[in-house]
C-alpha positions as CSV (number, residue, x, y, z in Angstrom):
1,X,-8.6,39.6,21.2
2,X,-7.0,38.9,24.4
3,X,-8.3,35.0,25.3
4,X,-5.8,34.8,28.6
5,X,-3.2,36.6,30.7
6,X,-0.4,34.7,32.3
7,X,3.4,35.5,32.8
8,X,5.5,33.4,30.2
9,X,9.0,33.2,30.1
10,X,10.6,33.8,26.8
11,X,11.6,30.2,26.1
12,X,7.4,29.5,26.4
13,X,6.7,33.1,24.1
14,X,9.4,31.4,21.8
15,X,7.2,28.2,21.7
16,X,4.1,29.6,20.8
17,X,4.9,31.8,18.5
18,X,6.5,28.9,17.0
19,X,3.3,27.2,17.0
20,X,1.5,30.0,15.4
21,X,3.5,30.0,12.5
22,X,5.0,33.3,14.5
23,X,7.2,36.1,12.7
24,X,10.7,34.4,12.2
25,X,12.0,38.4,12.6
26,X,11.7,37.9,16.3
27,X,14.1,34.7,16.1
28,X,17.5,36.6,16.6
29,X,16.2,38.2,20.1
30,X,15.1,35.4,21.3
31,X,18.2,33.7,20.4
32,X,20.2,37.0,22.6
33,X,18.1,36.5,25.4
34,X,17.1,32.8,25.8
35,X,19.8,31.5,28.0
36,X,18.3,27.8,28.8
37,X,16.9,25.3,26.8
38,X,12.9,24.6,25.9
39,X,13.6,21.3,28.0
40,X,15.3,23.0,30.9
41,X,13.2,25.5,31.2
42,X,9.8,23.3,31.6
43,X,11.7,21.2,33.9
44,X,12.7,24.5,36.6
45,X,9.4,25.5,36.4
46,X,8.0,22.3,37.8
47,X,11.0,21.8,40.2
48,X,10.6,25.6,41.7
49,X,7.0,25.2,41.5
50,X,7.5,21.9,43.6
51,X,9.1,23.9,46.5
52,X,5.5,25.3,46.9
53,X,5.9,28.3,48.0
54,X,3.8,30.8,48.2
55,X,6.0,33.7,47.6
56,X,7.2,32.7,44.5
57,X,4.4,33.4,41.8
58,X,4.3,32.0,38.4
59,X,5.9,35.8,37.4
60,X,8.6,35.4,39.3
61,X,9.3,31.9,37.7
62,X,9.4,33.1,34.1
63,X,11.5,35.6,35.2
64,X,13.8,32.9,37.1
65,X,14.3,31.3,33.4
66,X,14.9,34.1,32.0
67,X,17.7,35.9,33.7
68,X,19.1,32.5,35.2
69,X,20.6,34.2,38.6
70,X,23.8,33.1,39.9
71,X,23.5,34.6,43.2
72,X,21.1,34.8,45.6
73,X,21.6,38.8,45.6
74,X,20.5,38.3,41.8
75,X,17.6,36.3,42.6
76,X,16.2,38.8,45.2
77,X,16.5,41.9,42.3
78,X,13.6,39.6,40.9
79,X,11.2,39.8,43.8
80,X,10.1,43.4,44.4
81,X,7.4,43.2,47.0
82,X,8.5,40.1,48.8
83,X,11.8,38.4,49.5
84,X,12.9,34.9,50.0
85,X,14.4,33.5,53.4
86,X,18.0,32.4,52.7
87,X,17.3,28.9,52.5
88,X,14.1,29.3,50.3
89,X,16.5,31.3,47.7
90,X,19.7,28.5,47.9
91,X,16.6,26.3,46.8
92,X,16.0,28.2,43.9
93,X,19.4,29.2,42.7
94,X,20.4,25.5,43.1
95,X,17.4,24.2,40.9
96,X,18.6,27.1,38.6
97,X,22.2,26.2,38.6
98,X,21.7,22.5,38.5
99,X,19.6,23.3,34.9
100,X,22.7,26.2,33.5
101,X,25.4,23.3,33.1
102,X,22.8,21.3,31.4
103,X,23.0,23.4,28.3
């Protein structure tokens, strides 16, 4: 039974399978694919949620924490039926590389 929909990243699906006494088979792809820390990742998803702007939607947050983009070219491959003004995207990848040397 499906109780609610809403985009997670994988660090969150990580969490709560955790908390669910998940399937520990799933551990090694999340450990491929996770790139930030549990911590890291809450924190840039209040800090881009902060900028409060409306075209960024909680989608395109957990997708933010999950491919970590370097460049705002890499950013832009996330939003497909909007696109960030260039100043609106240094925003984002500076939150994002402030939070990849914090590993």
């Amino acid at each position: 039974m499906i109780k609610e929909m809403k985009p997670l990243s994988l660090v969150e699906a990580k969490k709560i399978i955790e908390e669910h006494k998940g399937r520990e088979d799933i551990e090694p792809y999340f450990k491929k694919f996770i790139k930030v820390k549990e911590k890291d990742a809450e924190e840039m998803k209040k800090e881009i949620s902060a900028l409060d702007n409306h075209r960024i939607k909680q989608e395109h947050i957990a997708k933010i924490i999950d491919f970590m983009p370097e460049t705002i070219s890499e950013l832009n491959k996330i939003f497909t039926e909007t696109s960030l003004g260039e100043e609106e995207a240094k925003q984002v990848i500076d939150i994002v590389k402030k939070h990849s040397r914090a590993k």
